[in-house]
Each structure stands twice: as C-alpha cells, then as structure tokens.
N, C-alpha and C positions, 0 to 999 in steps of 0.2 A: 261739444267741439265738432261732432264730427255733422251734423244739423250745418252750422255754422260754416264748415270747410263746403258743405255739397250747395250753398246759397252764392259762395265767392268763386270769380274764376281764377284760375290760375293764374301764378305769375307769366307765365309764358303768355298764356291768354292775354293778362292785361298788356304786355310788353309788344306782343302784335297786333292790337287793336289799335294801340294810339299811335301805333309807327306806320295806319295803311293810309289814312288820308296824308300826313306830311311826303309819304315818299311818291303818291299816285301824281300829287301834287308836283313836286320836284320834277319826276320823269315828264309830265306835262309842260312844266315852263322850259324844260332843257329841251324839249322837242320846239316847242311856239319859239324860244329864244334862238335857236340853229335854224328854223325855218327863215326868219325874219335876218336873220346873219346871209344866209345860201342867197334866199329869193331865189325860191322854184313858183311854178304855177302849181300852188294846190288839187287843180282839176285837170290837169292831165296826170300828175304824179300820188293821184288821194289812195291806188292800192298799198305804192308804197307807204303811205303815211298811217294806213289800214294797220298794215303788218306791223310798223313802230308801238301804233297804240297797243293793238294786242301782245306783241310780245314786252312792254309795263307790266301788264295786269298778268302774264303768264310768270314772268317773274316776281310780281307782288304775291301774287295768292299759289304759285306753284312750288318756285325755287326758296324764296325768303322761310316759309314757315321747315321747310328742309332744316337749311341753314342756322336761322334762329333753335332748331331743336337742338342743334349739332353745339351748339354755343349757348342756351341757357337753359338744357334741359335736365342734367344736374340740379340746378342750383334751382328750379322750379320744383323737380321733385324734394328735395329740401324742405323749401317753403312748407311743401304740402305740409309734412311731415310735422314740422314747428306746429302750424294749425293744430296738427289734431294732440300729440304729448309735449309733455314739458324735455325742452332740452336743456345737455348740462351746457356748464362755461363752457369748455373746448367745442361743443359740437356749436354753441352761439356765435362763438367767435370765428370756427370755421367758416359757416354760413355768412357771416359777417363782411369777410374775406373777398369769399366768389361772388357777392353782391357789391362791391366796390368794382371788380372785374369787368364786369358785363356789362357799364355803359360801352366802357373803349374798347372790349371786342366788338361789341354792335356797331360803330362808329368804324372800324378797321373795315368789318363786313361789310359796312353801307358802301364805304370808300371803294372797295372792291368789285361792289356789284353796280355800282354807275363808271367808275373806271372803264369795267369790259364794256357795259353799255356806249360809252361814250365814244369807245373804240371802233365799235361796230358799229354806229352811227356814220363814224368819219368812211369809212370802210363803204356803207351803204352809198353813199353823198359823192366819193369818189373813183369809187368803182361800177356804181350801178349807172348813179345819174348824173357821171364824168363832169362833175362838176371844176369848178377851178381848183388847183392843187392849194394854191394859196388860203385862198378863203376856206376850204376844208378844213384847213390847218386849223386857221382862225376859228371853225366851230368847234373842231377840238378842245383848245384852248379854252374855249368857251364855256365846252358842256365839261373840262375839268373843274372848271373855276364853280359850275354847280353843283358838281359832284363830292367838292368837297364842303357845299351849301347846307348839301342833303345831308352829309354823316355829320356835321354838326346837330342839323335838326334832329336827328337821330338821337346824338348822345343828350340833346335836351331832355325828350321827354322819357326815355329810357330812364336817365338819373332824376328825375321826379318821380318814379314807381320805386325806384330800389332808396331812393330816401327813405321812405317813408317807413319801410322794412326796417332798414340801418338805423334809425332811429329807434322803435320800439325792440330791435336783438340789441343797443346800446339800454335803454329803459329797465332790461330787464338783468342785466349785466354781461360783460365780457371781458375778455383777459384783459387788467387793467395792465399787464406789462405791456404787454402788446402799444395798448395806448397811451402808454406813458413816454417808449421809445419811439414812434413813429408820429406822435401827435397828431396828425392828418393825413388822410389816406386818400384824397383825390389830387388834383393840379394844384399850384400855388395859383395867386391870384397874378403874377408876371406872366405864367406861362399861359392863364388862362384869356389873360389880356392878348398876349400876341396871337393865340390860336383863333379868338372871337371878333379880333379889333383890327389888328393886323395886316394880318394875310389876304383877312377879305378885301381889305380897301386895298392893298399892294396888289391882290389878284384881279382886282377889277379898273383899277388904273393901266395895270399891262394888257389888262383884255381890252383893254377901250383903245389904247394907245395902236395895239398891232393890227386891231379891225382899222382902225383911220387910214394906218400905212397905205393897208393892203387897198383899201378902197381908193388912194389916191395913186398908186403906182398899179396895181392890176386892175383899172377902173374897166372891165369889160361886158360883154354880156355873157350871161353864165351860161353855161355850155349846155345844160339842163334844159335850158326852153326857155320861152319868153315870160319873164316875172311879172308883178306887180308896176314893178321899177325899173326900166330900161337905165342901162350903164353906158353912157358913151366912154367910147377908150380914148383913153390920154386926155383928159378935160380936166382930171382930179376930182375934188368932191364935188358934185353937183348939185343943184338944187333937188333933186330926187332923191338923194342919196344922206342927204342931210336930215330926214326925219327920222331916217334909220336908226343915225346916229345920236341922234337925240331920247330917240326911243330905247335904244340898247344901253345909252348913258344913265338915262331914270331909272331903268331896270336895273340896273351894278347899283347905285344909289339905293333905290329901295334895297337891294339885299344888304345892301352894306350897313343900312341904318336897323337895318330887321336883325342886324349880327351883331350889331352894338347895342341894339334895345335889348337882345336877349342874355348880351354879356351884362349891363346896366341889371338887369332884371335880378338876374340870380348876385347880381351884391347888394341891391335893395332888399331881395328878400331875408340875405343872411344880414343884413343890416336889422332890421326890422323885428325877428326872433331875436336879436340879439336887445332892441331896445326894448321889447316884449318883455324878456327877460328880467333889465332892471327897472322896466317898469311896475312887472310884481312884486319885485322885492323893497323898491320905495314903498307903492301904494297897500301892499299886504302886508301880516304877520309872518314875519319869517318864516314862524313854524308850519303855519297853513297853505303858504306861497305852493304854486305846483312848480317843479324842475321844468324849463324847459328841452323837448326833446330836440336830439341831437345827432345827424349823421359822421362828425369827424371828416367832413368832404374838404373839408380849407379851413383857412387859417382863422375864419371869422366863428365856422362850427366849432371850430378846437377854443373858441375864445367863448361860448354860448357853454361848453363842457366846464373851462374853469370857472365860470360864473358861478355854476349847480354845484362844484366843488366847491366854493367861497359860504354858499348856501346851507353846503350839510356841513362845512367845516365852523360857518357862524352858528347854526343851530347847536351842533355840538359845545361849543363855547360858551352859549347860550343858558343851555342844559346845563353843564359846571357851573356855571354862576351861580344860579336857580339854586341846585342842590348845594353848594357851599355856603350860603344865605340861609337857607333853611336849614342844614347841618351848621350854624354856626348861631341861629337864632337857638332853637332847644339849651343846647349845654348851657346859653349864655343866660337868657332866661334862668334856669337851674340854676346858674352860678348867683345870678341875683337875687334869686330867694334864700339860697342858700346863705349868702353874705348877709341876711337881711335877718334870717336865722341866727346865725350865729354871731351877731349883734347881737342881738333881745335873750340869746342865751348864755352867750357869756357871763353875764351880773350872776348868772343860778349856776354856772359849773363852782363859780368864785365861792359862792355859799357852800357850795355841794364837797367841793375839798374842802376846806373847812370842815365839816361834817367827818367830810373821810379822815379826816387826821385825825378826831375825837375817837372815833369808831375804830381805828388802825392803833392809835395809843390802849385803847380798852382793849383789843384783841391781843397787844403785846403781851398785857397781865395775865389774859386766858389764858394764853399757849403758856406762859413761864406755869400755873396751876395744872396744865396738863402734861408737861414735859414731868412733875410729882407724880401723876397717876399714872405715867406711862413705867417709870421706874418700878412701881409697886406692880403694875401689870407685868413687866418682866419677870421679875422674882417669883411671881405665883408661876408665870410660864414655865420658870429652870424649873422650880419644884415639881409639876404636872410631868415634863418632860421624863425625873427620875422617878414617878411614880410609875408613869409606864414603861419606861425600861423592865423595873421589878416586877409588873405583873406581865411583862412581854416572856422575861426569863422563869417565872414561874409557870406559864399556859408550856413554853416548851419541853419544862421537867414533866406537867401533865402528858402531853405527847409522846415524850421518851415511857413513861408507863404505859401508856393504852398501846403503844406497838409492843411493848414485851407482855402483855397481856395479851394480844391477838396472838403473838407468837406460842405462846405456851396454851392456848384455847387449842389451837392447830393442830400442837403436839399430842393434846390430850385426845381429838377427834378419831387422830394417825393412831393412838392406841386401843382406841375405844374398836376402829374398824380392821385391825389387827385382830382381837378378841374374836371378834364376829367372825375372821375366815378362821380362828382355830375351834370356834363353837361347829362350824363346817364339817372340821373333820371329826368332831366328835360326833357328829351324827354320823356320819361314815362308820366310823368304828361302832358304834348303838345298833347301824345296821348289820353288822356283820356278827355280834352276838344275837341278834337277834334271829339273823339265820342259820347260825350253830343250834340256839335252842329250838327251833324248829326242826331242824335234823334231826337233831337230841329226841325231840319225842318222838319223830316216826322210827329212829331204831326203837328206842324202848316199847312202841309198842306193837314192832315186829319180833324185838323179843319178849315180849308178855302172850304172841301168839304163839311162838315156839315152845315157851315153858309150859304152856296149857296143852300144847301135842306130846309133851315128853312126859306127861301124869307125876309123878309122884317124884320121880329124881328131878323135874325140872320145876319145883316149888321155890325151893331160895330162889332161882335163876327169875322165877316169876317174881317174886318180893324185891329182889334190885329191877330189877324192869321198873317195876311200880315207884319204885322210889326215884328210879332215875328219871322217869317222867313226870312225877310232882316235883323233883327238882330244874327241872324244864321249863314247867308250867311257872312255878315261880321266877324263875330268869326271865320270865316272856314278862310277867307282871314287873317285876320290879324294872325292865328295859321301857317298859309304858311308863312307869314314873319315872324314869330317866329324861326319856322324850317330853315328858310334859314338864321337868325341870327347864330341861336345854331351850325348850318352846318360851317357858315365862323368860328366860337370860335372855334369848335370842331377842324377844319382842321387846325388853328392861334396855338391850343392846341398841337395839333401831333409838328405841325412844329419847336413849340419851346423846345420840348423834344430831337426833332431829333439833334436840336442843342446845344443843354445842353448836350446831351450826346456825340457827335462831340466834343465838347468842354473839355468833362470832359475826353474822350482820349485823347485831346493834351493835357493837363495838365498832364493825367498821364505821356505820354513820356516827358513830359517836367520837370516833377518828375525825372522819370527814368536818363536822361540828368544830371540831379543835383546829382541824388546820383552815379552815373558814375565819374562824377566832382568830386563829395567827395572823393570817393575812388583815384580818381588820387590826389587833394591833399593831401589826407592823406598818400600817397605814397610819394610824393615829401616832403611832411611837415618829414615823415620818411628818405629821402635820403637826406633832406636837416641837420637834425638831426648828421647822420651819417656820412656826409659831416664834419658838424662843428667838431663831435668826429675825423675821417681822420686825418682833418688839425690838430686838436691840436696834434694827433699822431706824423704827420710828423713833428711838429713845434718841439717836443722833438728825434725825430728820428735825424732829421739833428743836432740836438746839440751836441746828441750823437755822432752823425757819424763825426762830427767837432770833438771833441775830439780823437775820431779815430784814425780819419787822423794823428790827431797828434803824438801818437803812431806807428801807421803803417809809417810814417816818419823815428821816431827814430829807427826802426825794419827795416826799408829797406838800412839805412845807415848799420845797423852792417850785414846784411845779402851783400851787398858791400863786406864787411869787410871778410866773412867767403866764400865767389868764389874765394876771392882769395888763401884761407886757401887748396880751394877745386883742382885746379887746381895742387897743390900739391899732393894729394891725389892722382888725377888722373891719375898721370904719373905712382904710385906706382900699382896698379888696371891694368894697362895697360900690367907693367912689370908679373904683377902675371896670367893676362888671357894668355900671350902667353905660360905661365909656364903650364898651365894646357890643355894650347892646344895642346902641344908636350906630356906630359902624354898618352892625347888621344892615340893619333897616337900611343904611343907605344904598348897601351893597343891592339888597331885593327891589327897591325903587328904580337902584340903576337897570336890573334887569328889566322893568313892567316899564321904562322910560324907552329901551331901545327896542322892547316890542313895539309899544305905541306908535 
C-alpha cells in the first residue's frame, strides 16, 4: 500500500492539476471577451494587459493552491490515509461525506475568485483607462456571466476526481442508513438543469441584450484611445460595430452550447452506467455479473445503487432456491427408496408377525414353566434366609464368648503382674535378712575374738560365738536358695505374662476374625433378605408378564391385521414421493433456467 500511495498523487494534487488549464483558460477568454466588449488599442494599453495576464497566473499557481488547501486539505489527508489502512464504516462514510462537499466549495471558491477578478478588471477599465462608465458595466456584466462559466467548469472536473473516490468508499461499504435516508447526495437533475442550461442561456441573452443597448445609445469613441473600431456617436449600430456583436453572440452561443453539452454529458454518462448495468445482468450470470460502481450524486446513481441492490437481492433469492431444490431433492430421493423399501418389505414383516405370534404364543408357556421355578426358587430363598439368621445368632453367642474370654485373660495377666510386684518386695525383705545375717557373723566373730582374749572364762562365750556364726552362715545359704527360688517364680512370672499376652493377641485377632464373620453375615443375612424380597418380586413380575403376553398376543394378531392395511398405504406414499421428486427437479431447472 504504501509503494502504491508514494506512485499516486494526491487528491489535492489531482484536483489542481485538472482545474489549472480550464481556469488559465477562463481568465484568458474573460480578458479577450472584455477587450473586444471595451475596444482599447492593445499597443498603447499592452502594459496594462501585461499586468492582467500576470496577475491570472499569480492567482492560478500563487493564491488557488492557498485556498484549495484551505478547502480540500482535510479531506486529501483522508484520502491519503484510506490508501495506506483499511478504514471502518463510520470513518468511510465520513470521508464519503466531505467528498461530496468539495465540488461546491471549489465551485463557491471559483465563483469568488473571478468575482474579485472581475471587479478589479471593471475597476482597471474604468478608472485607469477612463473608459465609458456604461460599457464598463457591460464588461462586468460580461466577465460575471464567465465567472460563473468558470465555477461550473470547476465543479465539472473536480466531481469527476471525487467520483471516482465515492464510488470505490460506496464499493467497499458505508452507512447504509445514511444512504437509505438521503438517497443522493449531489443536485437533483431540476436544479442541475437550471444551474447548467438555464442561467447560462438567461445569462448570455441579458449580456447580448444590454451590450446592443449600450452600443446603440452610448455609441461613442471610447475614452481609452483609438480602437480597432471607431464608434460614431449617435448613429447606433454601425457597420463596425456589428462584427462585434456577432462575435460576442457566437461566443455566449458557444458557452452556452459547451454548458448544455456538459449538462447533456453527465446524464448520458449516468445513463450509460446505468444501461451498463442491465446490460450485465441480461448478458451475464447473475452470480458472476460485476456491481456496478456508484457515487449516489443524483437520482440516476441512486437508480445504478438499486439495480446492485435487485442484484444481490436476486442472487440471494437465487441461492434459496438452489439450496431448497437441493434440500428438497436428498429427503425426497430418501423418501423414495424408502417407499420403495417398504413395499418389497412389507410381504416379509406380514410373515415376520406371523412368526412372532408362534414365538410370542411359545414364550407364554415358558414364562407360565417359569413363573413354577421361580415359586420353588423362593422357598429355598425363605429357607436360606432363616438359615442365616441362625448362624448370624449363633457367630454372635461365639462373640459374646471371645470378649468374656479376653476379659478374664486380662484379669488373669492383672494378677499374674500383681504377683511380680509382691515377688518385689520379697526380695526386699531377702535382702534385708540377708544383711542381718551378715551383721550376725561380724558380731559373732568379734565375739569369738573377745572370748579367745578372755582365756578360760571366755570359752562358752567362744562356743555361742561359733554357733551363732554357723547359724549365720546358714541363714546366708539358705537366703541364696531363697533368691534362686524367688529367681525361677520371678522368671515362671515373666514367662506367663509373656504368654497371656501372646494369647490375649490371638484372641484379639480371633475377635477381629469373628467380627469380619459378622459383618460378612450380616451382609449375606442382608442379600439373603433382599434375595427373598427379588424372588417374591419376580414371582409377581413373571405373573405379570404372563398376563402380558397375553395381550401382546392379542396386539400382535391385529398388528398382522393392520401391515397388511399398511402395504396399501404404501404404494399410495410411493406414488406421492415420486410426485415430489419431479417438483424438485422442476424447482432446480427453474433455478439453471434463470441463470442461463
């Protein structure tokens, strides 16, 4: 895009490019046309004529690109912008907007700046080169009448650049309310008549009409200098003065015909896009046809817009048909094989009940042989049911045991480790004769020392000594086999704790075990329960369902009865899908008929 945007010039650019020769132009005839109106001598008066020309071109290339920035340069920066990214709706349609604006500002502007021009011409003509006040006027008048020559040609080629814009911001979409409410965004074709057809011929009939007056009532020599054309006074039009007039008549003529060829022009061209138009849509495929583009400038674009609206609205139409032929060809198709089916299959459902009713009669007999063994199955059920009641209440008598067995193990361990702390204090006590009879012997034989110091009277005293210490010695032995009794109880002690409580674990898991048991009978004691509830279920189920049968018997017979009803039907179904399968087809024909 942006390759693309720096190869193109700008809108401004193009907009003063093709406005410099039509206005160099203008200002040229409006100066030739007022000279030839005045008749000065060009060669005495050619500084003045100098200064005219140059101040054209100081206002075509000095003052205009000013002004022109000052009035499209918004709306060129715009442009730019469009060039290089995509815009949304609103910014399209804004742009859309100020490009409808800018012929008739340019056209106001033109108006304005041959206006002043025209002013200061008369201005120069009457005050420099005291020409007649009358005839002055008259080129006034004159350089009016091309002044507003000029902002027509102006708004021409101007609305030929910003077409072409409006168009492709229309192509790519823009507020369709916008365009729904305003329809056309330029003149009507009345106003654009009296503005192009009109005015010009009214303008140039009064300009021809009040140059004749003046030429025949102020017929004198112009005060300027000696012209081309000597004026006698008071003669009226003269033979000199009659080429003038001829020449300024062709000239109003020619503009005039140049302001109706270009009013003529732009309704042959919207004629033309417009026959363009259905000429694609005759000679093309609807769906391939291109829209043609369109600026919404009059009433003929707004009619080239509802064309391309008729176009996407028939396309779409188009489309519906297409796919309701095709959506209506499948099913129908389907429906007719299907009809076509169920012909050729009805004779074998007709056999098939049949069949089912032998099969449906033989199953009555099973079920009534089973509705027998479901009774029988019951009966064993109650009975299972009160077998495990009784061994549910017997595992919980075993329970009630093994806890008054754990309990009294308990008791027995509590006694056993009671024993052990009064084995405790018997060694206490073991030790404390033990160290009496240790005292015991160091008296005794501190007094076996005394009796052997005391000689003769201390011999008894020595003989209980002796004995009191072999009485000693033996309390010390017999206190050793005390200890090594109290030693085997103590360890006889441990050992049967060790086993009591060996014991009083398997009991637990042997607990544990039983209440595992429990819960599985109580489980079974539950499925056996719910077994018995089953059976009796099914005991009423199959009675049911024996009754059933019996009905579905009677229902299968007249269902018999109604395939063959249906077999009739079917042929009727048959007849009516092909009916609607040939609709199709006409329907998709019609479609490939109005493409063609």
């Amino acid at each position: 895009m942006s390759n693309q945007t720096g190869k193109k010039k700008s809108f401004l650019a193009q907009c003063e490019r093709v406005c410099i020769l039509p206005n160099i132009l203008c200002g040229w005839v409006l100066l030739t046309y007022s000279l030839l109106i005045i008749n000065i001598d060009i060669r005495i008066y050619w500084q003045f004529i100098l200064f005219v020309v140059m101040m054209i071109f100081i206002a075509q290339f000095g003052l205009a690109p000013i002004t022109n920035k000052m009035i499209m340069g918004r709306t060129s920066k715009l442009i730019d912008e469009f060039r290089i990214r995509e815009f949304s709706v609103g910014e399209r349609t804004e742009l859309f907007l100020h490009l409808h604006k800018v012929p008739e500002r340019n056209r106001i502007s033109t108006l304005l700046y041959f206006f002043l021009s025209s002013n200061l011409l008369f201005c120069g003509y009457y005050f420099v080169l005291k020409s007649n006040l009358y005839i002055s006027l008259c080129t006034l008048f004159s350089c009016y009448f091309g002044s507003y020559i000029a902002c027509l040609l102006e708004f021409s080629y101007t609305k030929k650049i910003c077409s072409k814009y409006e168009a492709e911001l229309v192509g790519q979409g823009i507020d369709q309310k916008i365009l729904d409410e305003r329809k056309w965004f330029g003149e009507q074709y009345e106003k654009t008549f009296i503005t192009f057809v009109i005015i010009p011929v009214v303008f140039s009939a009064i300009n021809f009409i009040l140059l004749y007056i003046c030429y025949f009532f102020h017929n004198s020599v112009s005060d300027a200098g000696n012209g081309f054309i000597r004026a006698q006074v008071s003669l009226g039009i003269t033979r000199e003065q009659l080429p003038r007039l001829i020449a300024i008549l062709a000239i109003n003529i020619v503009v005039c015909i140049a302001s109706v060829y270009s009013f003529l022009s732009r309704i042959l061209d919207s004629t033309h896009h417009l026959q363009s138009a259905m000429n694609n849509i005759i000679t093309n495929d609807v769906f391939t046809v291109t829209l043609t583009p369109t600026d919404y400038d009059n009433e003929i674009s707004y009619n080239i817009a509802l064309v391309n609206k008729v176009v996407v609205l028939f396309r779409s139409i188009l489309d519906d048909i297409r796919g309701i032929g095709k959506t209506m060809a499948e099913p129908i198709e389907e429906i007719s094989e299907i009809s076509e089916s169920t012909a050729s299959t009805s004779l074998e459902q007709s056999t098939g009940v049949k069949e089912i009713l032998a099969t449906m009669e033989e199953t009555d007999a099973q079920t009534r042989g089973i509705a027998e063994k479901i009774a029988d199955v019951t009966a064993v059920a109650e009975n299972t049911a009160q077998n495990v009641s009784a061994g549910f209440d017997t595992l919980q008598q075993n329970l009630d045991k093994m806890n008054e067995i754990t309990d009294a193990n308990i008791s027995i361990i509590g006694g056993i480790k009671e024993l052990g702390d009064k084995i405790g204090s018997v060694w206490d006590i073991v030790k404390i004769i033990n160290d009496i009879a240790d005292q015991t012997r160091i008296i005794a034989f501190n007094a076996e020392l005394e009796a052997s110091g005391a000689g003769e009277s201390g011999r008894n005293f020595h003989i209980v000594a002796n004995e009191v210490r072999r009485l000693a010695s033996g309390i010390t032995n017999s206190v050793n086999q005390i200890k090594e009794r109290i030693a085997e109880i103590q360890h006889s002690s441990d050992t049967l704790i060790i086993t009591s409580e060996s014991g009083t674990e398997k009991i637990k898991e042997g607990l544990e075990l039983s209440s595992l048991l429990k819960e599985k009978f109580n489980e079974i004691q539950k499925s056996s329960e719910v077994t018995v509830e089953s059976a009796v279920q099914i005991k009423e189920i199959i009675y049911q369902q024996s009754a059933a049968f019996d009905q579905i018997v009677s229902t299968v017979r007249q269902i018999s009865v109604g395939i063959e009803n249906f077999s009739g039907a079917t042929a009727t179904e048959n007849e009516t899908a092909i009916k609607l399968k040939n609709a199709a087809n006409r329907l998709e024909n019609l479609h490939q008929l109005i493409v063609s």
